[in-house]
Kinemage of the C-alpha trace (Angstrom):
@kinemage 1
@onewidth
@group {chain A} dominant
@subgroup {mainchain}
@vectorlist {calphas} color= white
{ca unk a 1} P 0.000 0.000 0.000
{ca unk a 2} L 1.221 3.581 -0.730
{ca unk a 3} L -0.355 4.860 2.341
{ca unk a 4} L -1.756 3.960 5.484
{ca unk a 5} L -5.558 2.944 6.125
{ca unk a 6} L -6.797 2.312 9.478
{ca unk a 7} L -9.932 -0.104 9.200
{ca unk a 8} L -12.774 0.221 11.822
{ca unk a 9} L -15.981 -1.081 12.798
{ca unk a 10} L -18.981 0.234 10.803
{ca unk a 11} L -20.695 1.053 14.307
{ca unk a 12} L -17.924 3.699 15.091
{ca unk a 13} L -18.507 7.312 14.267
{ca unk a 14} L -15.722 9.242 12.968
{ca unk a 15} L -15.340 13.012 13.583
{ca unk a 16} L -12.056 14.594 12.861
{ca unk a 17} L -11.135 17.710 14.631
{ca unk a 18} L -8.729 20.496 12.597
{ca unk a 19} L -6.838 22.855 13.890
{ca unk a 20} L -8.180 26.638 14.535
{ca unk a 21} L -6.251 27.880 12.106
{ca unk a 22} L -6.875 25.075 9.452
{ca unk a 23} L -10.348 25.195 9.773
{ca unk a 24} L -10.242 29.447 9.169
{ca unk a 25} L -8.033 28.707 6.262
{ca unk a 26} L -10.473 26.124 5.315
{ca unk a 27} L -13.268 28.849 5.335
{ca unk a 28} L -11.561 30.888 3.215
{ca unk a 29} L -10.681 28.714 0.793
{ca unk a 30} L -14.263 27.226 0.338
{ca unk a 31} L -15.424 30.697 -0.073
{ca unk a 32} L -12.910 31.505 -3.006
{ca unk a 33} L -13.708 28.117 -4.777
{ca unk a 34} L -17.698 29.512 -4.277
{ca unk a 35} L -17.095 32.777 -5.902
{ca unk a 36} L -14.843 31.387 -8.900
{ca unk a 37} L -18.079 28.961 -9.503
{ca unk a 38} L -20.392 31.412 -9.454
{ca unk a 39} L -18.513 33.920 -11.429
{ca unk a 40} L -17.797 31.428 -14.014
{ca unk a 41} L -21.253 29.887 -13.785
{ca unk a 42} L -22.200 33.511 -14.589
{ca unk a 43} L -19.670 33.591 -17.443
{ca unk a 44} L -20.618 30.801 -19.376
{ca unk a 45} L -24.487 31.836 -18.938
{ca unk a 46} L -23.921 35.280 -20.795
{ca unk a 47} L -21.074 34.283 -23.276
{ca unk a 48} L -22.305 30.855 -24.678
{ca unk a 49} L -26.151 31.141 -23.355
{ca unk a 50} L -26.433 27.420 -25.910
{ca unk a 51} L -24.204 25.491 -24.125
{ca unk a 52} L -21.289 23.998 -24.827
{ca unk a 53} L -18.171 21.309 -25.907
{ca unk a 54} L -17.466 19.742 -22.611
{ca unk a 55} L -15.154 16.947 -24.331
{ca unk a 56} L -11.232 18.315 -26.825
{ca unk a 57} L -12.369 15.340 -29.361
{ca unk a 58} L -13.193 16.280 -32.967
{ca unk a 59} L -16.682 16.149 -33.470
{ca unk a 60} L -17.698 16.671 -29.248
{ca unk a 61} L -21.559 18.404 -29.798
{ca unk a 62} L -22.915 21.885 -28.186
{ca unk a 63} L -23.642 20.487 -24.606
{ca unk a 64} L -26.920 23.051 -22.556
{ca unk a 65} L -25.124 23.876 -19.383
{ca unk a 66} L -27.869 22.181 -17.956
{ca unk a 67} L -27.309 19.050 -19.063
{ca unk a 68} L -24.162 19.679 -18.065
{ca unk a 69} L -24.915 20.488 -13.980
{ca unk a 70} L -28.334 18.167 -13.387
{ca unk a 71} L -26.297 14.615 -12.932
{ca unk a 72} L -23.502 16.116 -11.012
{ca unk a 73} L -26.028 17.933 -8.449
{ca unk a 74} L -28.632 14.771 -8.321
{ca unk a 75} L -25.325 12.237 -8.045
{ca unk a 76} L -23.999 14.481 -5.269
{ca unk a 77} L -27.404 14.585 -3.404
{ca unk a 78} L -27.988 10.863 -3.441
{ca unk a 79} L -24.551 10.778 -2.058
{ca unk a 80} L -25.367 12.961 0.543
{ca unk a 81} L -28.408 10.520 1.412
{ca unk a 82} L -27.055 7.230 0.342
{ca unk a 83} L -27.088 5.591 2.852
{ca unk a 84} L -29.422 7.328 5.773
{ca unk a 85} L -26.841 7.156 8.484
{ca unk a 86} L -22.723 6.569 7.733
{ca unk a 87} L -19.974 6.387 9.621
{ca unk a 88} L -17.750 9.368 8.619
{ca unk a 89} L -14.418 8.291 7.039
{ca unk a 90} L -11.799 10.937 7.919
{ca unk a 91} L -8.048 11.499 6.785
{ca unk a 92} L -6.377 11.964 9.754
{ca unk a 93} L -2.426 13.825 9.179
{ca unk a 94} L -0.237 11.345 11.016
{ca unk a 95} L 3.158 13.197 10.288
{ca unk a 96} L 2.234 17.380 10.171
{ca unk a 97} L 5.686 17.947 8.190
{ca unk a 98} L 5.870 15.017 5.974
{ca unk a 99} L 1.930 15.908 5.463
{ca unk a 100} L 2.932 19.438 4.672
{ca unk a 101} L 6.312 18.478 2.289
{ca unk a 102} L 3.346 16.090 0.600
{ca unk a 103} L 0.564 17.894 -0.062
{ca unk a 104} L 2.647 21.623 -1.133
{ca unk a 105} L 4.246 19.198 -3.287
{ca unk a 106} L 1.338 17.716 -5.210
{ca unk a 107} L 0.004 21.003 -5.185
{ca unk a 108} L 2.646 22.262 -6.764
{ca unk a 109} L 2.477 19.257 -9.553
{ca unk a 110} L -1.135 20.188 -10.137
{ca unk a 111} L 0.044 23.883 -11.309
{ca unk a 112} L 2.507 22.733 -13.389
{ca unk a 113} L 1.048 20.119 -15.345
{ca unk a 114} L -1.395 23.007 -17.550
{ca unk a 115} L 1.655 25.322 -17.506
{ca unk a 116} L 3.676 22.738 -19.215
{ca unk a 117} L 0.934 21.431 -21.463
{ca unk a 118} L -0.028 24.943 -22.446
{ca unk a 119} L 3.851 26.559 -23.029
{ca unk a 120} L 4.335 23.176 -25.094
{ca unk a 121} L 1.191 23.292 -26.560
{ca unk a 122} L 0.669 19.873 -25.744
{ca unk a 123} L -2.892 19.677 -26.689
{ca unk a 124} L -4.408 16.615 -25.990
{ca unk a 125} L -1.756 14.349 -28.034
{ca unk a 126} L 1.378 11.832 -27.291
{ca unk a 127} L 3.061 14.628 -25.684
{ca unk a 128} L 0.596 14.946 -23.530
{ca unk a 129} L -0.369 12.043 -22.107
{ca unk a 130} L 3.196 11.278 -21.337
{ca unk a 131} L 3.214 14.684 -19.699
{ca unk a 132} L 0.223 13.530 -18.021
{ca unk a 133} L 1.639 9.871 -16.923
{ca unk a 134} L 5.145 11.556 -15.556
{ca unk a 135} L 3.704 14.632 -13.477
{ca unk a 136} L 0.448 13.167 -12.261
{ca unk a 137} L 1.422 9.634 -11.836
{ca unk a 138} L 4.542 8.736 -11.696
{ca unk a 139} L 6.222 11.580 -9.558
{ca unk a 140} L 3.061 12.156 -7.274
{ca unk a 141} L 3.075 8.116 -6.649
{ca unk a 142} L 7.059 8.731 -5.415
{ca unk a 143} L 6.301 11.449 -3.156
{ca unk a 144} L 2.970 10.384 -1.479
{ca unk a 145} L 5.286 6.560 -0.687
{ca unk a 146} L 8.178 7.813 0.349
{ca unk a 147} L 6.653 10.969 2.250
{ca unk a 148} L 3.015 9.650 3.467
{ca unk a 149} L 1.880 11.618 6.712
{ca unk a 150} L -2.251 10.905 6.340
{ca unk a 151} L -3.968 8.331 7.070
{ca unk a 152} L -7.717 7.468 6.293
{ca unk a 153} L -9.928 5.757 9.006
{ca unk a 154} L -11.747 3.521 6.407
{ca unk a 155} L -15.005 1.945 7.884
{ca unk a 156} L -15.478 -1.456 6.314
{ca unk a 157} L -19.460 -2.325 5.675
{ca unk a 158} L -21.179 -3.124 1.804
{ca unk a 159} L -23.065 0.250 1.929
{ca unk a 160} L -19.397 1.521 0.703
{ca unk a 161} L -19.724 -0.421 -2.343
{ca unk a 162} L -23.862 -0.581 -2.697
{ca unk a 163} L -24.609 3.541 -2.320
{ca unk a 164} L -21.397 4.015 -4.683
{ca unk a 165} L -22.551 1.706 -7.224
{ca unk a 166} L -26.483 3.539 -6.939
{ca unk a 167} L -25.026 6.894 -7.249
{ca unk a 168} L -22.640 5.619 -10.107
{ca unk a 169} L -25.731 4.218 -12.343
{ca unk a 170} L -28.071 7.168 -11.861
{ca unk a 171} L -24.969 9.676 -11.950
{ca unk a 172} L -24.771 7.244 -15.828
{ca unk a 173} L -28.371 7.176 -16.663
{ca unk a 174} L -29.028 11.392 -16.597
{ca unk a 175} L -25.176 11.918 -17.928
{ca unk a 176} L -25.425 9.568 -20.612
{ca unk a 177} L -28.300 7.576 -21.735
{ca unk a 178} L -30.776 10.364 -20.784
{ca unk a 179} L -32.168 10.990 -24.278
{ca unk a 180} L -31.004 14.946 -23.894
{ca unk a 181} L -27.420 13.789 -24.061
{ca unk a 182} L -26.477 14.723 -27.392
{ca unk a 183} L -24.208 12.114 -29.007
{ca unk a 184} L -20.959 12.560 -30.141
{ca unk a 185} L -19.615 12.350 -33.807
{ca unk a 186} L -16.708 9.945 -33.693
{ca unk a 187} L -17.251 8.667 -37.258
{ca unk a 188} L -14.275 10.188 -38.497
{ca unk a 189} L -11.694 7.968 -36.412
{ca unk a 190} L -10.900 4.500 -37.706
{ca unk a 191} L -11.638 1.677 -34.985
{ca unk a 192} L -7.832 1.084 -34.208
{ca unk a 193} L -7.540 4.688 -33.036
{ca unk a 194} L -10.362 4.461 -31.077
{ca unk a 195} L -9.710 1.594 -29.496
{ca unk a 196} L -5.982 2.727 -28.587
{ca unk a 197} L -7.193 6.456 -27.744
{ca unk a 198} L -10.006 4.802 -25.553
{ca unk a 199} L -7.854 2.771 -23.525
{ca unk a 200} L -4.694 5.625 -22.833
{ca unk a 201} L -7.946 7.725 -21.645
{ca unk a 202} L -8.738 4.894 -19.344
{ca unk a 203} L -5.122 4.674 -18.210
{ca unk a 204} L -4.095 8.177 -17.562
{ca unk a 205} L -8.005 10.360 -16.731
{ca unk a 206} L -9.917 7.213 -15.534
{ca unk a 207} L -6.960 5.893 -13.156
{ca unk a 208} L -4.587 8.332 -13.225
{ca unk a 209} L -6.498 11.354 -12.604
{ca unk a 210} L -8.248 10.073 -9.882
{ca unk a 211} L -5.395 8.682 -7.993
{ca unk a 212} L -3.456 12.511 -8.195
{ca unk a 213} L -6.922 14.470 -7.592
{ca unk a 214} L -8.972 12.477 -4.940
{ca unk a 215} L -6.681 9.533 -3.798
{ca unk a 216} L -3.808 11.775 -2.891
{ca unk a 217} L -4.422 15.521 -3.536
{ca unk a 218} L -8.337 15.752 -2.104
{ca unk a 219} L -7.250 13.266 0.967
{ca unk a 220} L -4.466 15.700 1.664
{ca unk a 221} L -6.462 18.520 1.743
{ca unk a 222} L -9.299 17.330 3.195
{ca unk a 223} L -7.092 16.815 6.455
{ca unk a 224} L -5.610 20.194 6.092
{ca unk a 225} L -8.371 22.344 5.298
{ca unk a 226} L -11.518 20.260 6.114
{ca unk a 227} L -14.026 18.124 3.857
{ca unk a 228} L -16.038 20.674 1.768
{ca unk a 229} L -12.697 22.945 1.267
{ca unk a 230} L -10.731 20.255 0.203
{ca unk a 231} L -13.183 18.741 -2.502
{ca unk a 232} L -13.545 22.006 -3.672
{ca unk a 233} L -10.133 22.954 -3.753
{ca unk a 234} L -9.480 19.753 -5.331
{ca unk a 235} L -12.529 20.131 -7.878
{ca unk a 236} L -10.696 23.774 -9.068
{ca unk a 237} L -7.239 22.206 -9.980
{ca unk a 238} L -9.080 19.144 -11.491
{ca unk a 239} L -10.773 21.696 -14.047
{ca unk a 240} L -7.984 24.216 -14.519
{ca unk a 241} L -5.788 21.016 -15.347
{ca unk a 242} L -8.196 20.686 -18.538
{ca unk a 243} L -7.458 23.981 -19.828
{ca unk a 244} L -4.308 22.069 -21.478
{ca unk a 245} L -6.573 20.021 -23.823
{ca unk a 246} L -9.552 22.583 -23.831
{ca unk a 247} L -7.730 25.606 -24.939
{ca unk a 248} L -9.576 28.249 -27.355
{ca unk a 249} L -7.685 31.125 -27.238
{ca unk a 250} L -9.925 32.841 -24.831
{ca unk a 251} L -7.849 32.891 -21.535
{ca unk a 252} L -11.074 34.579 -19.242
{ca unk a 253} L -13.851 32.111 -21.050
{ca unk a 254} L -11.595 28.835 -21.314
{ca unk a 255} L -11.043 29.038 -17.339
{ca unk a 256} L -15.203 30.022 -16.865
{ca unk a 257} L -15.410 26.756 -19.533
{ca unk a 258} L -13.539 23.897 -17.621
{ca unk a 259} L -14.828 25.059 -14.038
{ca unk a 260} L -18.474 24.632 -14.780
{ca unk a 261} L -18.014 22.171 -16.683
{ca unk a 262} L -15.033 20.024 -15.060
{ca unk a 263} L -15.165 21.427 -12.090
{ca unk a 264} L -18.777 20.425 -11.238
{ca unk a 265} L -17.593 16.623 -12.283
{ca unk a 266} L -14.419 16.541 -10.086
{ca unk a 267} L -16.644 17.562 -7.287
{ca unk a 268} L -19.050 14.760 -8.028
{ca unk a 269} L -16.282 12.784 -7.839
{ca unk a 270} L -14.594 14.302 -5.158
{ca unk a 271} L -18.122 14.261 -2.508
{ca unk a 272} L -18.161 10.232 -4.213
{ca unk a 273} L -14.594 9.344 -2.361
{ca unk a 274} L -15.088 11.491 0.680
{ca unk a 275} L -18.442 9.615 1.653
{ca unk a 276} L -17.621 6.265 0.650
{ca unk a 277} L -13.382 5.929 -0.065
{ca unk a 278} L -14.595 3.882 -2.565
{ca unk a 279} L -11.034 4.028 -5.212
{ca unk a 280} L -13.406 2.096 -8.021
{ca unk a 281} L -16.269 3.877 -7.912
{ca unk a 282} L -14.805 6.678 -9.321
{ca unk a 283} L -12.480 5.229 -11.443
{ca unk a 284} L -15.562 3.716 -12.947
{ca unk a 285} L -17.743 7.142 -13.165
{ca unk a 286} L -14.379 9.136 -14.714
{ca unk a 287} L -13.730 5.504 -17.432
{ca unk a 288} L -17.514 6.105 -18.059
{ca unk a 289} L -17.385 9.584 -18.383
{ca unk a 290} L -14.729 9.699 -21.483
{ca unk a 291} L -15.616 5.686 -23.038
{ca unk a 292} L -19.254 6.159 -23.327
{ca unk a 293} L -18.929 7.862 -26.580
{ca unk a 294} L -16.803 5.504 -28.010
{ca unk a 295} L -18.618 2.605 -26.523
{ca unk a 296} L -21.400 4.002 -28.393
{ca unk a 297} L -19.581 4.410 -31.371
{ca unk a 298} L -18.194 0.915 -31.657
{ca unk a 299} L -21.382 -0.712 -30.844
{ca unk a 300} L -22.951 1.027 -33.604
């Protein structure tokens, strides 16, 4: 294991219990991730009233911002629900300076990985999912085993695997089968490039994103700066980490683009692992989110 997990009884509540200071800090922080939402909620609503691309592929349709928010906000209230009464699951810092050398550290990755991809102009191509697999995977996976400092107190129980795999399939059905999905052109690509692009998606964004962004970035943060701080703060680097591969030109609009959009995923994802610590459930919701279109396109 890369990191510690204390596993307790199901009966056991969990409360964790920041520091002062943390838990101001944690306060601000949530209120800064609020009022970069809002403003870029605001953003998108005036500049592209229709919607729009949420996916870089060739071919990605006009999405209604809508369509875009409804599955994240009902899969993050059946969360919230599912089930009636759980044990909380905290990450507890066990080490407060290898904790601190860790989490500055991946924080720091998390910044550099657009920089690079947009000096380099990486787009979304070889370049950069190498980029991708050396700065989110293989140097964060060095760091959080050699440095560690948090722990998690897992709570074992199948609710952790039953409510995850509820919230995943609704979360599916409205994001999409719902028949307001619009599909997505991928006629263009022969099925060997597909098939190849498909499965480095899986790889790097299903696995690899959610290891750097919940596993270890949103764990860290969560002990320093509370829960709801820490998924959002989390939830902002996840969708600035898209401007990369979702460039237009438009510096103001791009960044207003990938936080609705992006941003409102990530912190599906990111209330997902905080309730349940469920690694696979949200491996499975990010594989779903970028294979369904090409799952669609090979079975037709």
């Amino acid at each position: 294991m890369i990191e510690s997990v204390t596993t307790t009884s199901p009966t056991l509540e969990h409360t964790s219990s920041p520091a002062t200071m943390s838990t101001a800090l944690g306060r601000v922080v949530l209120i800064a991730c609020a009022v970069i939402a809002a403003a870029s909620l605001a953003t998108v609503a005036i500049a592209l009233p229709q919607g729009a691309p949420t996916s870089s592929d060739p071919g990605a349709p006009v999405v209604p911002w809508w369509v875009v928010l409804v599955p994240a906000v009902v899969g993050i209230a059946l969360t919230m629900v599912l089930p009636h009464r759980a044990p909380a699951q905290p990450s507890v810092v066990e080490n407060r300076a290898r904790h601190a050398a860790a989490t500055w550290s991946l924080l720091a990755l998390a910044i550099v990985f657009p920089l690079v991809s947009g000096v380099f102009d990486l787009g979304g191509g070889e370049g950069y999912v190498l980029a991708k697999l050396v700065l989110l995977i293989a140097v964060p996976a060095l760091i959080v085993g050699v440095l560690r400092g948090v722990r998690l107190d897992r709570v074992r129980g199948a609710w952790r695997w039953w409510a995850a795999g509820v919230v995943v399939m609704v979360w599916t059905l409205l994001s999409q089968v719902a028949p307001w999905n619009p599909p997505t052109d991928l006629s263009g690509f022969d099925l060997t490039t597909l098939i190849v692009s498909a499965t480095a998606t899986a790889i790097t964004a299903g696995l690899g994103e959610e290891l750097f962004y919940r596993r270890w970035l949103q764990t860290r943060l969560e002990a320093s700066l509370g829960a709801w701080a820490g998924i959002a703060l989390a939830s902002l680097v996840f969708a600035l980490m898209h401007l990369g591969s979702h460039s237009t030109g438009e510096p103001v609009l791009d960044i207003a683009r990938v936080v609705v959009a992006q941003g409102s995923f990530g912190f599906f994802l990111g209330v997902l692992w905080w309730k349940y610590r469920n690694l696979t459930a949200i491996v499975v919701a990010h594989v779903i989110v970028n294979g369904w279109p090409v799952a669609a396109e090979l079975a037709s």
